[in-house]
C-alpha positions in Angstrom: 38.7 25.4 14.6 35.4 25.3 13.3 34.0 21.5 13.0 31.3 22.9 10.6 33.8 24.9 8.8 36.4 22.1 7.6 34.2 19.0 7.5 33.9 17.6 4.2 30.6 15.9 4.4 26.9 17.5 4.6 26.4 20.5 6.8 24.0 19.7 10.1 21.9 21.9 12.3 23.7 22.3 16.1 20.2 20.1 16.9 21.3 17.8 14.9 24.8 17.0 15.8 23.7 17.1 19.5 21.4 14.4 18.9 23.9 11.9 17.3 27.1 12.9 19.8 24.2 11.6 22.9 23.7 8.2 20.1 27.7 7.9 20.7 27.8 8.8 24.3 25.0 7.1 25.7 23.7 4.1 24.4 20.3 4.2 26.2 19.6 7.7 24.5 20.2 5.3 21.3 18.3 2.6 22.4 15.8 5.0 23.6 14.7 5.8 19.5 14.2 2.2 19.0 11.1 1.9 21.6 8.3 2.2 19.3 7.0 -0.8 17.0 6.8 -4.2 16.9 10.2 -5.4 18.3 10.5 -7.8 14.9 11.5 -4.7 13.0 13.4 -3.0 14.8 17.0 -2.6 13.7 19.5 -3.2 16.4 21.2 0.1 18.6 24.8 -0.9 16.2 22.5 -0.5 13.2 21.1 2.9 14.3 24.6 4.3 15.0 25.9 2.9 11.5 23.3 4.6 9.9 23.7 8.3 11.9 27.8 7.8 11.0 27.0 7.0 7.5 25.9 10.7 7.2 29.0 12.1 7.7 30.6 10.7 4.9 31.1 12.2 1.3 28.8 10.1 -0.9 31.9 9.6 -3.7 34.0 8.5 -0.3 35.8 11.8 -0.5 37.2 11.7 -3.8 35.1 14.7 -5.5 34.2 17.7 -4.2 34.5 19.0 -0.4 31.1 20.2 -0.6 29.1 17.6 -1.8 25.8 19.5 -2.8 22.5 17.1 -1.3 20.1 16.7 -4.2 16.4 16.9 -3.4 13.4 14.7 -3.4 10.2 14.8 -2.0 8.4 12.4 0.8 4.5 12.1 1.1 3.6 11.7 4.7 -0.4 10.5 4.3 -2.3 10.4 6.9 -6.6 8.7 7.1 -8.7 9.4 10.2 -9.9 5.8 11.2 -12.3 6.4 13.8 -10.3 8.3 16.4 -7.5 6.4 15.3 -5.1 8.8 13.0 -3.0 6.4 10.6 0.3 7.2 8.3 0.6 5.0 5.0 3.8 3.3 4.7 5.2 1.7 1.6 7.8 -1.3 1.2 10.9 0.0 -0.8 11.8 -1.9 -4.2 15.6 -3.2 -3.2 15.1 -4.2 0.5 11.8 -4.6 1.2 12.1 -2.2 4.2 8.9 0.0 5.5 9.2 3.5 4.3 7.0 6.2 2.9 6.8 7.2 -0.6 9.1 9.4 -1.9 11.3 10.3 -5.4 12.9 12.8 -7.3 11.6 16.6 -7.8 11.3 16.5 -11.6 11.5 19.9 -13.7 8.9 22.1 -13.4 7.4 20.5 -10.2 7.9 21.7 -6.7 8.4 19.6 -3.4 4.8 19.4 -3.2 3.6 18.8 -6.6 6.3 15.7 -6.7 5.1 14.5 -3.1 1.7 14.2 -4.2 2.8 12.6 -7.5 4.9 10.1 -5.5 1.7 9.5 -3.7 0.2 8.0 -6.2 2.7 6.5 -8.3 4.4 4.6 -5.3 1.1 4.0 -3.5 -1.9 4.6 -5.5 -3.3 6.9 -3.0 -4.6 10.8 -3.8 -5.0 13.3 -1.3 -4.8 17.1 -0.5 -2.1 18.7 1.2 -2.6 19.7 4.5 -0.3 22.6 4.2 1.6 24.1 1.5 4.7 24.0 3.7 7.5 21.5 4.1 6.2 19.5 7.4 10.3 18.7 8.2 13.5 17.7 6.3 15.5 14.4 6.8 19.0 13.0 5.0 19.9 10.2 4.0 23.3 8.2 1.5 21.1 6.9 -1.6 23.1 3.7 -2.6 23.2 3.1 -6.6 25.5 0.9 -7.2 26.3 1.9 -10.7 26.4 5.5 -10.7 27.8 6.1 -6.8 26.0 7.0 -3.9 24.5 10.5 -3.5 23.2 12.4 -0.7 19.9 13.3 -0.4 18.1 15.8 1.4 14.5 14.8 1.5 11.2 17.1 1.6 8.4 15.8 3.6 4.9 17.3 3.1 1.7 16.5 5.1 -1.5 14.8 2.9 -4.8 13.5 4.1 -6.5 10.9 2.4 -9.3 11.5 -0.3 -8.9 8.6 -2.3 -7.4 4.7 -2.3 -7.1 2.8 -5.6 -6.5 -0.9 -6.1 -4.6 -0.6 -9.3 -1.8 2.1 -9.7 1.7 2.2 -11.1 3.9 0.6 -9.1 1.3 -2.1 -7.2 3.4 -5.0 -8.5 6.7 -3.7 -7.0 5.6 -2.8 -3.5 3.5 -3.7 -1.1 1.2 -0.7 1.3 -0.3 -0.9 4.1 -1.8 1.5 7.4 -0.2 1.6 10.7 -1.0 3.1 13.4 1.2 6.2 14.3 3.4 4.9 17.2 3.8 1.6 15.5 4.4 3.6 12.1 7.3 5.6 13.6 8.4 2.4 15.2 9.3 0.8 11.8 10.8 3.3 9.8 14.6 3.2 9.8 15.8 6.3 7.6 17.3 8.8 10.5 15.5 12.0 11.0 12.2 10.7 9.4 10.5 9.6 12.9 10.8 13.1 14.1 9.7 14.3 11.0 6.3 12.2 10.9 5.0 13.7 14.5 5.6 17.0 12.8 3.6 16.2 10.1 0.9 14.6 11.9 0.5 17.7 14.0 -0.1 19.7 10.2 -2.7 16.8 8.9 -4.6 17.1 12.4 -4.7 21.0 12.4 -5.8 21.3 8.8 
């Protein structure tokens, strides 16, 4: 029988299911993902496993559909060259507070890049040019709403450098920015699959 085949939930790459069956049979591999950043931030190895399992459920808990189809948004990955120093842009989200980087909803008539740069600026007044036209990576994620049931996302990142910072923009009273370092950057976001995500678009931002 084919696992793929008869599970309910999102489909995953073979890559991907190896790396969370080594999070449930070896806890340092787990632990291992949790070595970057400043310790205060880090979530704790049960934390990280909760959030892996929490893909494999149906959004609607199993009640609809078998094949729950992931809706899209689109992630801004923005990277500034501070001295040698290469820097990512993270953004505090509006319910917990928790580092992340700016990302939304693909509206019509936009494409994954077009809303990226959108979210950009409207999440963290920031404009910049994209360092490649292609997706840098993928990641999913459960999207709690509490009134209208969770969904499951399948999230677009694309690669920006920096070309301009403002000090007013849309959403400045709702969240907080700020510029970390790479390692320490990848050290503080939580949402699975992003950290691998942001070395691949770091690698697109430096070659461009």
């Amino acid at each position: 029988m084919n696992l793929q085949e008869t599970w309910p939930g999102p489909r995953f790459s073979a890559k991907e299911l190896s790396r969370l069956v080594l999070c449930v049979a070896k806890p340092t591999y787990l632990d291992a993902t949790l070595s970057w950043g400043d310790d205060s931030h880090q979530m704790t190895a049960f934390d990280r496993l909760r959030q892996l399992l929490d893909l494999f459920r149906t959004p609607d808990g199993g009640k609809g559909s078998r094949r729950a189809k992931p809706f899209r948004q689109a992630a801004a990955a923005v990277f500034r060259d501070i001295g040698e120093e290469r820097e990512l842009l993270l953004i505090t989200s509006r319910d917990t507070g928790r580092w992340i980087v700016p990302k939304g909803w693909i509206e019509n008539g936009e494409n994954g890049a077009e809303a990226a740069l959108r979210e950009a600026w409207e999440e963290a007044g920031v404009r910049g040019e994209l360092a490649s036209a292609q997706v840098a990576g993928e990641y999913r994620y459960i999207k709690q709403r509490a009134r209208r049931g969770d969904v499951l996302c399948t999230v677009e990142v694309y690669s920006i450098n920096l070309t301009d910072e403002e000090e007013r923009w849309p959403e400045k009273d709702e969240r907080t920015r700020k510029w970390f370092a790479i390692p320490e950057a990848i050290g503080l976001v939580d949402e699975p699959g992003l950290r691998e995500v942001i070395r691949d678009a770091m690698q697109l931002s430096a070659a461009a």
